[in-house]
RODO-2510 file (C-alpha; in nm, 4 decimals, decimal comma):
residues 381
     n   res          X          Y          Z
     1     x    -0,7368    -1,0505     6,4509
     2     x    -1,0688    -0,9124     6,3929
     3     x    -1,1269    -0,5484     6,3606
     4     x    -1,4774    -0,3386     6,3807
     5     x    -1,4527     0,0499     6,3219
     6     x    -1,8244     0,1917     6,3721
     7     x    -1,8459     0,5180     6,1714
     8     x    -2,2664     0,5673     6,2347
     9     x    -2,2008     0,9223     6,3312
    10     x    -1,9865     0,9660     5,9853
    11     x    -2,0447     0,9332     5,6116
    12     x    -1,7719     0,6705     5,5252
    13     x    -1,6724     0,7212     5,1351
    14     x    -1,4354     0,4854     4,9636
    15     x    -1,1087     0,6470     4,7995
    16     x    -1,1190     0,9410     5,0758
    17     x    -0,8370     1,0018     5,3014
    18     x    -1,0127     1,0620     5,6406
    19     x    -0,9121     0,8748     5,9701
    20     x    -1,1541     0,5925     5,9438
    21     x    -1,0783     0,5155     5,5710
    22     x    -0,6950     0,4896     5,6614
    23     x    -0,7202     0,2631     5,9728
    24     x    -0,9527     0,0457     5,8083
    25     x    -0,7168    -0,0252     5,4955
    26     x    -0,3921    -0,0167     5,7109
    27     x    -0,5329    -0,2748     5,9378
    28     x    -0,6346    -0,4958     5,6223
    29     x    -0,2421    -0,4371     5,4982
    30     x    -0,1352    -0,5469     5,8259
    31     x    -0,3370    -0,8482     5,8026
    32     x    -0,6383    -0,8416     6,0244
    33     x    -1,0217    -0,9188     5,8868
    34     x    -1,1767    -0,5583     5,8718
    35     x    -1,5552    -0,4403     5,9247
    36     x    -1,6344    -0,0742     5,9011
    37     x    -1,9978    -0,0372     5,9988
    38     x    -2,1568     0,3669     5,8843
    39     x    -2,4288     0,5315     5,8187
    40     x    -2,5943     0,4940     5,4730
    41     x    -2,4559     0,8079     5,3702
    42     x    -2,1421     0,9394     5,1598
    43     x    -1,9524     1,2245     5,0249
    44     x    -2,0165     1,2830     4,6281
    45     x    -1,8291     1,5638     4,4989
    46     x    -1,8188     1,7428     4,8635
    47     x    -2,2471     1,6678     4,9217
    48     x    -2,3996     1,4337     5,1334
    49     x    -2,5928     1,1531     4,9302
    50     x    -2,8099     0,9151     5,1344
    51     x    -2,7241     0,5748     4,9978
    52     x    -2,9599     0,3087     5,1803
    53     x    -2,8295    -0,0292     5,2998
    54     x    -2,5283    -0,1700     5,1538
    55     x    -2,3473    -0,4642     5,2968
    56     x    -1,9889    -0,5343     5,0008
    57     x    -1,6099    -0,5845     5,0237
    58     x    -1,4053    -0,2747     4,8862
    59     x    -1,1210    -0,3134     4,6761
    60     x    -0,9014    -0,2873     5,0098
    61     x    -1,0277    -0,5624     5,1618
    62     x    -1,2895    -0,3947     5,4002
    63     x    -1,6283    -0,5230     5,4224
    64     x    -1,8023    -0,2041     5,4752
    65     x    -2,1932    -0,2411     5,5630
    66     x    -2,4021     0,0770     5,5518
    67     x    -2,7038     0,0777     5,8172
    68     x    -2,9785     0,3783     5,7376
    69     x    -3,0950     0,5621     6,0591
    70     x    -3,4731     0,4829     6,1624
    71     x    -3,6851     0,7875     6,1700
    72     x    -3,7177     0,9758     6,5201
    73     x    -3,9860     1,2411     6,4625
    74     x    -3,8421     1,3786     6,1690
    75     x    -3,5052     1,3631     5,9306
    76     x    -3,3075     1,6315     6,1365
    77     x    -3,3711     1,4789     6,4595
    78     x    -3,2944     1,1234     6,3217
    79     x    -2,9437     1,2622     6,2106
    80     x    -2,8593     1,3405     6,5811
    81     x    -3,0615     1,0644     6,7548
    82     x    -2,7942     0,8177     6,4858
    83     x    -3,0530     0,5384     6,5784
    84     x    -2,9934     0,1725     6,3513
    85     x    -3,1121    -0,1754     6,3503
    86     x    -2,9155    -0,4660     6,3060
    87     x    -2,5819    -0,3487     6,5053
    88     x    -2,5866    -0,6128     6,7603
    89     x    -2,6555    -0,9078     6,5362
    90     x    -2,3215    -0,7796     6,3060
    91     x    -2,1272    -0,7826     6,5642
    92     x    -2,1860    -1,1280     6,7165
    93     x    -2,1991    -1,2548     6,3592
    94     x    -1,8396    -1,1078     6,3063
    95     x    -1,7069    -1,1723     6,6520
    96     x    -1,4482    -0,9027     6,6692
    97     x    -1,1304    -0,8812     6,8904
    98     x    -1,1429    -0,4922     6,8929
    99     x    -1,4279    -0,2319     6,8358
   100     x    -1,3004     0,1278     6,7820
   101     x    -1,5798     0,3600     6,7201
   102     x    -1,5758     0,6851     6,5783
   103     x    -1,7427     0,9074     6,8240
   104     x    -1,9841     0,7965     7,1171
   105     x    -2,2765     1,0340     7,0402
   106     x    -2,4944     0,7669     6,8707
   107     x    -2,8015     0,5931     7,0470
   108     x    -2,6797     0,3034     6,8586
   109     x    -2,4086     0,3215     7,1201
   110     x    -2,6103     0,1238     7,3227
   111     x    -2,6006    -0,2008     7,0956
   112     x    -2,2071    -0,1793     7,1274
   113     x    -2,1949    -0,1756     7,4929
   114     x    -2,4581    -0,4458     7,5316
   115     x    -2,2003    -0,6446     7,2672
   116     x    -1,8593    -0,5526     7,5314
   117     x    -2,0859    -0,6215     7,8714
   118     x    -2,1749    -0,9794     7,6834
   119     x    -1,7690    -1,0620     7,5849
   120     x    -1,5853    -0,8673     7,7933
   121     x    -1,2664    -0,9742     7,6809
   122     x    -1,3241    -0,7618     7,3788
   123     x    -1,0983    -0,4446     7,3553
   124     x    -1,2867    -0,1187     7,3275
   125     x    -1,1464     0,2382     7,2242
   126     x    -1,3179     0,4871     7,0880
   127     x    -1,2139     0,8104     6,9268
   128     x    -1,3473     1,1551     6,9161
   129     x    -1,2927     1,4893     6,6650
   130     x    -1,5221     1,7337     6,8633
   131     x    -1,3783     2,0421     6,9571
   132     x    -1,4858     2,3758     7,0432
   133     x    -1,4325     2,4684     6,6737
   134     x    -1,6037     2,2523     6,4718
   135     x    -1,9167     2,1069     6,7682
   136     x    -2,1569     2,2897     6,9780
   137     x    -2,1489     2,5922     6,7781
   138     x    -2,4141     2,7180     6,8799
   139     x    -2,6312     2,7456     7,2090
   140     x    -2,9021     2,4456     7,1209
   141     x    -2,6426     2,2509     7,0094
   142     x    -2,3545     2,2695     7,2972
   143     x    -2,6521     2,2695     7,5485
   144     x    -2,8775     2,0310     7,4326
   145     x    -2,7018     1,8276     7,2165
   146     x    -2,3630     1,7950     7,3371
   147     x    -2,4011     1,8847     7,7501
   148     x    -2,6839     1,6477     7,7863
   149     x    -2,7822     1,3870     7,4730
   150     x    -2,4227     1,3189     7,3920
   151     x    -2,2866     1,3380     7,7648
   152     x    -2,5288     1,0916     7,8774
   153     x    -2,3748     0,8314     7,5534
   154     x    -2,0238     0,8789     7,6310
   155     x    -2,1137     0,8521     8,0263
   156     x    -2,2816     0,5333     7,9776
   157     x    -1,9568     0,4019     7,7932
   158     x    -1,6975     0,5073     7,9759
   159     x    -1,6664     0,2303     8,2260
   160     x    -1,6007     0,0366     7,9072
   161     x    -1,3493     0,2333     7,7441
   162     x    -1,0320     0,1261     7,7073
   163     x    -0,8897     0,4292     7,5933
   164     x    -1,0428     0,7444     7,5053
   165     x    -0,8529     0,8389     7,1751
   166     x    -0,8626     1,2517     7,1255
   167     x    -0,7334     1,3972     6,7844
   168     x    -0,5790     1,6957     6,9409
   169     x    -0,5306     1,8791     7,2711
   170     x    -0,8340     2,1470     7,2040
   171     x    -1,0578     1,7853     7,1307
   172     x    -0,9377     1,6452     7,4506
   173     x    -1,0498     1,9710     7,6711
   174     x    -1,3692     1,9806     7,5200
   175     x    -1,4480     1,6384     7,6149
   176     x    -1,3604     1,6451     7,9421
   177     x    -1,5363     1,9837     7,9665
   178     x    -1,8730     1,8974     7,7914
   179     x    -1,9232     1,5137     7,8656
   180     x    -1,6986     1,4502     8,1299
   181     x    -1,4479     1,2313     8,0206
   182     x    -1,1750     1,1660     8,2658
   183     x    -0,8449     1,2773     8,1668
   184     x    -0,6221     1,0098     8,2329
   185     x    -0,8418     0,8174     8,0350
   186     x    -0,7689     0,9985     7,7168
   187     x    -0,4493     0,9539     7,5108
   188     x    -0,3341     1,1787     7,1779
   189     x    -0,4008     0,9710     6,8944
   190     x    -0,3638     1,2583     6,5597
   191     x    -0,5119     1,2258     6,2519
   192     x    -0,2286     1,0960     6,0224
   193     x    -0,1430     0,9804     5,6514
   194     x    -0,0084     0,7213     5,4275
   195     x     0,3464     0,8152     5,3676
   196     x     0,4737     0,7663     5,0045
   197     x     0,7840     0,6328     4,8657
   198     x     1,1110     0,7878     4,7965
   199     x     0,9548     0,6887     4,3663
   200     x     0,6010     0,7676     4,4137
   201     x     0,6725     1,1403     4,6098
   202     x     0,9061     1,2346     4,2799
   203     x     0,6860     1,0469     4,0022
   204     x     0,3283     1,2600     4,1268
   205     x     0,5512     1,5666     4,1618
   206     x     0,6670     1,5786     3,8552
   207     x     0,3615     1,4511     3,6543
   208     x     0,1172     1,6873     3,8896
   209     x     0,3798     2,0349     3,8643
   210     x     0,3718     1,9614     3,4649
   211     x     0,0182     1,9291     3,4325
   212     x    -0,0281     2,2786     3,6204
   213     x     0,2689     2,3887     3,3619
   214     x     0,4949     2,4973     3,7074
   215     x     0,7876     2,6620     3,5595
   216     x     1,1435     2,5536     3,7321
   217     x     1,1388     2,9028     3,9103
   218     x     0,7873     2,8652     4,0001
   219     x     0,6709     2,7336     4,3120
   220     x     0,3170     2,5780     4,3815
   221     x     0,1406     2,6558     4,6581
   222     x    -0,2503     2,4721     4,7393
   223     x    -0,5376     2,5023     4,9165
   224     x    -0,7185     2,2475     4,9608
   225     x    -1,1179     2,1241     5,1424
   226     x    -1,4612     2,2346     5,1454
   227     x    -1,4285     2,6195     5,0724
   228     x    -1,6810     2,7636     5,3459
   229     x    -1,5907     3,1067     5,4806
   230     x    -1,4749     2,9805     5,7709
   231     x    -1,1413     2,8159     5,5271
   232     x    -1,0356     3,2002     5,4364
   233     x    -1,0159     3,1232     5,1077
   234     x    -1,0890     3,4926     4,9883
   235     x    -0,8684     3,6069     5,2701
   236     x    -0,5554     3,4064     5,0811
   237     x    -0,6683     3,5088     4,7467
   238     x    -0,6114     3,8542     4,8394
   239     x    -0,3027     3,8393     5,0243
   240     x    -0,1652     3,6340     4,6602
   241     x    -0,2703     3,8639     4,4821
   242     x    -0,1292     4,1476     4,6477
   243     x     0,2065     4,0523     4,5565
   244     x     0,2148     3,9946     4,2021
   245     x     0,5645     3,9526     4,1655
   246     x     0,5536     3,5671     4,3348
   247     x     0,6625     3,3756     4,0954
   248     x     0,4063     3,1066     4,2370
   249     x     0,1136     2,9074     4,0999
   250     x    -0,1852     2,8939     4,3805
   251     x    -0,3950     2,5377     4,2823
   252     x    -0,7508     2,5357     4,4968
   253     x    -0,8526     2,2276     4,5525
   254     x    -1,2776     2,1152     4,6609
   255     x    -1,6431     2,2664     4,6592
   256     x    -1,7347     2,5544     4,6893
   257     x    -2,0846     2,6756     4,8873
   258     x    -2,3659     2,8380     4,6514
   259     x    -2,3456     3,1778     4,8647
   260     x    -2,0060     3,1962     4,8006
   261     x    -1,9667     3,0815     4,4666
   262     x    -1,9914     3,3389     4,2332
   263     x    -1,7595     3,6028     4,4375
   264     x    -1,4701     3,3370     4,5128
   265     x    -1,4741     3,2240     4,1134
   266     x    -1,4473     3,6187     4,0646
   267     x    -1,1492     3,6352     4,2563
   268     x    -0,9652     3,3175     4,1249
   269     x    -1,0334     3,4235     3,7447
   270     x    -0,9044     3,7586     3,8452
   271     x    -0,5626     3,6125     3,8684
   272     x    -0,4040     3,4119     3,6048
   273     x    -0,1695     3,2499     3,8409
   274     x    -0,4795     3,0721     4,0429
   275     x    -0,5881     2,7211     3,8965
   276     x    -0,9355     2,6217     4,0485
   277     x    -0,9255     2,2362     3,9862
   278     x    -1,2640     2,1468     4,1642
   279     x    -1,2998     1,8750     4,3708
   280     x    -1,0288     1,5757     4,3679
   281     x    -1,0442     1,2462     4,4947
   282     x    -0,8485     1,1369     4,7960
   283     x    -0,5584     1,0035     4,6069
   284     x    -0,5552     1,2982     4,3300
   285     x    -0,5156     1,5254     4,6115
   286     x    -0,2681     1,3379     4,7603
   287     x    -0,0652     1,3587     4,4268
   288     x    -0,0880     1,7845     4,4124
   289     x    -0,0107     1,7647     4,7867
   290     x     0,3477     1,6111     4,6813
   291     x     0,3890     1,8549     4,3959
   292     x     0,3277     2,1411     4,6191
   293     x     0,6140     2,3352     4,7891
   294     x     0,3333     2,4781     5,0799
   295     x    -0,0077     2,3881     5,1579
   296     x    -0,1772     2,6780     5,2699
   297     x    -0,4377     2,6538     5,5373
   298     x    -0,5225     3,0332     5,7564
   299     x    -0,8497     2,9075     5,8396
   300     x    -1,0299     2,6278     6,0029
   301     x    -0,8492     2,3078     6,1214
   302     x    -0,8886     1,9789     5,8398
   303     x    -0,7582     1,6892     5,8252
   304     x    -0,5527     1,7758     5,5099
   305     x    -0,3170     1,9599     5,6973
   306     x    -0,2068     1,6600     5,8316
   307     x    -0,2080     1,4832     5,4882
   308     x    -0,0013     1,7755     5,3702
   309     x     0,2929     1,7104     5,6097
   310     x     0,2346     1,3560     5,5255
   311     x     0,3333     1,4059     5,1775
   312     x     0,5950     1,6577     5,2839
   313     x     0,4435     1,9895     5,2570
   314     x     0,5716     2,3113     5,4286
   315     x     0,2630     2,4538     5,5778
   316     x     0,0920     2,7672     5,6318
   317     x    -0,1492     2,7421     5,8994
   318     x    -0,3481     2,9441     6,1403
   319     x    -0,2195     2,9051     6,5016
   320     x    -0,4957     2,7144     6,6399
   321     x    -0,3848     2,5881     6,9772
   322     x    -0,3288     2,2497     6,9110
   323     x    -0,1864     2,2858     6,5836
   324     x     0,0833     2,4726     6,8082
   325     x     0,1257     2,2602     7,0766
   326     x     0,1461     1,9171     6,8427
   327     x     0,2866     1,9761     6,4937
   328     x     0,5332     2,2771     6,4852
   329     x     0,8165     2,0621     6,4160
   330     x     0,9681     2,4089     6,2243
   331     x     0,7916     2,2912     5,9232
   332     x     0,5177     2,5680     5,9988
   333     x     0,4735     2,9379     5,9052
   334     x     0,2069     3,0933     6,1286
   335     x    -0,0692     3,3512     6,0012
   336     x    -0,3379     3,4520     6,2096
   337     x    -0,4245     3,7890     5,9540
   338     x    -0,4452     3,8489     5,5779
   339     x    -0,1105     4,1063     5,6851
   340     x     0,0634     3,7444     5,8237
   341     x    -0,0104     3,6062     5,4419
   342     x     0,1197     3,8929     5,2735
   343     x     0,4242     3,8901     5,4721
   344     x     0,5072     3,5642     5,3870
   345     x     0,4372     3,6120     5,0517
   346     x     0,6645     3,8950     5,0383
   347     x     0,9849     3,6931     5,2123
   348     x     0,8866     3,3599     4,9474
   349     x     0,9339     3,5957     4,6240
   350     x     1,2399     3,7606     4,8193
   351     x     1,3548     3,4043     4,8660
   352     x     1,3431     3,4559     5,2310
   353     x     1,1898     3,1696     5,3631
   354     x     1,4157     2,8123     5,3610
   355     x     1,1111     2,5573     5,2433
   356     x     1,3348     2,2922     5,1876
   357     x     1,4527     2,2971     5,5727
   358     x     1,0498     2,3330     5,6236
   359     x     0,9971     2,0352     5,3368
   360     x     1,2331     1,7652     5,5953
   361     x     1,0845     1,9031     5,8711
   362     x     0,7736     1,8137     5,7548
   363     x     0,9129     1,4756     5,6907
   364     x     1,0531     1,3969     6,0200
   365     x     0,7003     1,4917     6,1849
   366     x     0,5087     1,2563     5,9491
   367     x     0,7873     0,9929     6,0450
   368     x     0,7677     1,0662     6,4282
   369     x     0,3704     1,1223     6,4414
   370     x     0,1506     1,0718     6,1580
   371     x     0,2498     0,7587     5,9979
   372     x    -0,0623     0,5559     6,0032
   373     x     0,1218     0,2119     6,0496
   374     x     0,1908     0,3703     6,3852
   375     x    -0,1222     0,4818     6,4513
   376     x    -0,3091     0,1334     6,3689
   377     x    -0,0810    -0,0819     6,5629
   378     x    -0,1815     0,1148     6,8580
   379     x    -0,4857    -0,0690     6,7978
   380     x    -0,3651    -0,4093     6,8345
   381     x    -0,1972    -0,3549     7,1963
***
């Protein structure tokens, strides 16, 4: 079988552990021909890069072919117009059997439609990550962007939508809300992981806990992403370090904003038992992510809570609706303030809380939900 993914309104980076880097390589393990089709951009150390046109086959087997936008009026309107040339003629030269593309809000859009309407037996999903959280922020963009540029995309492709793949229940109600996507068409489809051996989960634990020199009675706890406010990253630093008597190493994993820099450094040098590491690749994180014994997350949602339970992580995690509704398998502890995190805290270095209960609960929801040979074979239906 022949697989497209178009990624033009992401920045698709090799060695990352996003949704569209896992599907890709899954469906190349599983034994299909793979073509991932993004912008010409990519993450480099947690930044942006524009990278111009590349057309090569990764070392997973993906042929991965980066089209730059064309200018509309000026760089910041040409990120949202997501206008390319050269989509239509990939796509008959490939002649896929499925096309799922990462969002709809492209004007590139069009060229995929026109490619469905001329081979109709083609199967056609797409997927979407916008939710009120993290899209429409703000007035122009919910308005203008999202309630009429994007609406109009996803309205013109709906009658060609197989299924209208939504990463959460909060990303589902927005879409129906803003661009008015019919419900039954839309189906839960989470952002999941690659779950690791039995040998692999012990050998990165150990190797990872020694290299942080985690003492047997000392547990590890990270935090993990790009370290905006919005992540609450001085929020948890306080509520550590306001019990001192944790016997618990805190590892922060990512980049951190200019604005912010020089406070948040100030508060992780304050306390010897924070590690900043910087950023990691996808499959270094990974690696701490088994060592850890909770992945702490009170802020905004990321897809790295989701690699955390993967890799068997108790979690900490702000109740965000859908987190709620989808994952509390009793792996979770819920914090909404930096009170919550000192409370927990407190019952960890009372030995109050039972993480290894938390640890296979974890485990059962990555085997029941997340598992990403799951997730891909939906796919092929």
């Amino acid at each position: 079988m022949k697989i497209v993914h178009v990624g033009l309104a992401s920045f698709y980076t090799d060695g990352m552990t996003y949704q569209d880097n896992q599907l890709a390589k899954q469906n190349v393990r599983d034994g299909h021909q793979v073509l991932y089709i993004s912008n010409a951009a990519k993450y480099v150390n947690g930044k942006v890069v524009e990278t111009g046109y590349e057309d090569a086959v990764l070392s997973s087997g993906v042929r991965l072919v980066r089209l730059p936008y064309e200018r509309v009026v000026n760089h910041f309107v040409s990120d949202k117009f997501r206008k390319v040339k050269g989509l239509y003629k990939l796509l008959e030269d490939f002649a896929p059997d499925v096309i799922l593309s990462h969002d709809l809000g492209y004007w590139s859009v069009l060229d995929v439609l026109r490619y469905k309407k001329d081979h109709p037996e083609v199967k056609f999903y797409a997927d979407t990550h916008a939710d009120a959280y993290t899209s429409g922020t703000n007035w122009l963009s919910l308005h203008v962007l999202h309630r009429i540029f994007y609406h109009y995309l996803v309205q013109k492709a709906l009658p060609y939508v197989e299924k209208y793949l939504c990463i959460s229940d909060e990303c589902r109600q927005f879409n129906i809300e803003n661009y008015g996507v019919p419900g039954e068409l839309t189906e839960f489809y989470p952002l999941g992981g690659v779950l690791p051996t039995e040998e692999d989960y012990q050998a990165y634990r150990s190797a990872r806990r020694a290299e942080l020199g985690v003492q047997p009675d000392e547990l590890l706890l990270v935090h993990a992403g790009k370290l905006e406010p919005q992540k609450k990253t001085e929020v948890l630093l306080r509520a550590f370090a306001a019990e001192p008597e944790l016997k618990a190493r805190l590892a922060i994993i990512g980049s951190i904003p200019k604005e912010i820099e020089a406070s948040l450094m100030a508060q992780m040098d304050a306390d010897p038992r924070v590690t900043y590491l910087g950023w990691k690749s996808g499959a270094d994180l990974q690696e701490y992510l088994c060592a850890a014994d909770l992945y702490c997350q009170p802020g905004k949602v990321s897809a790295i809570m989701q690699n955390a339970i993967c890799n068997r992580c108790p979690i900490l995690l702000y109740p965000h609706p859908g987190y709620v509704k989808d994952y509390d398998y009793g792996n979770i502890l819920w914090v909404k303030t930096e009170e919550d995190m000192e409370a927990v805290f407190r019952k960890l270095s009372a030995s109050e809380i039972p993480l290894e209960t938390l640890r296979k609960n974890s485990e059962r929801c990555a085997q029941e939900l997340l598992d990403y040979r799951a997730l891909a074979a939906r796919l092929y239906r």
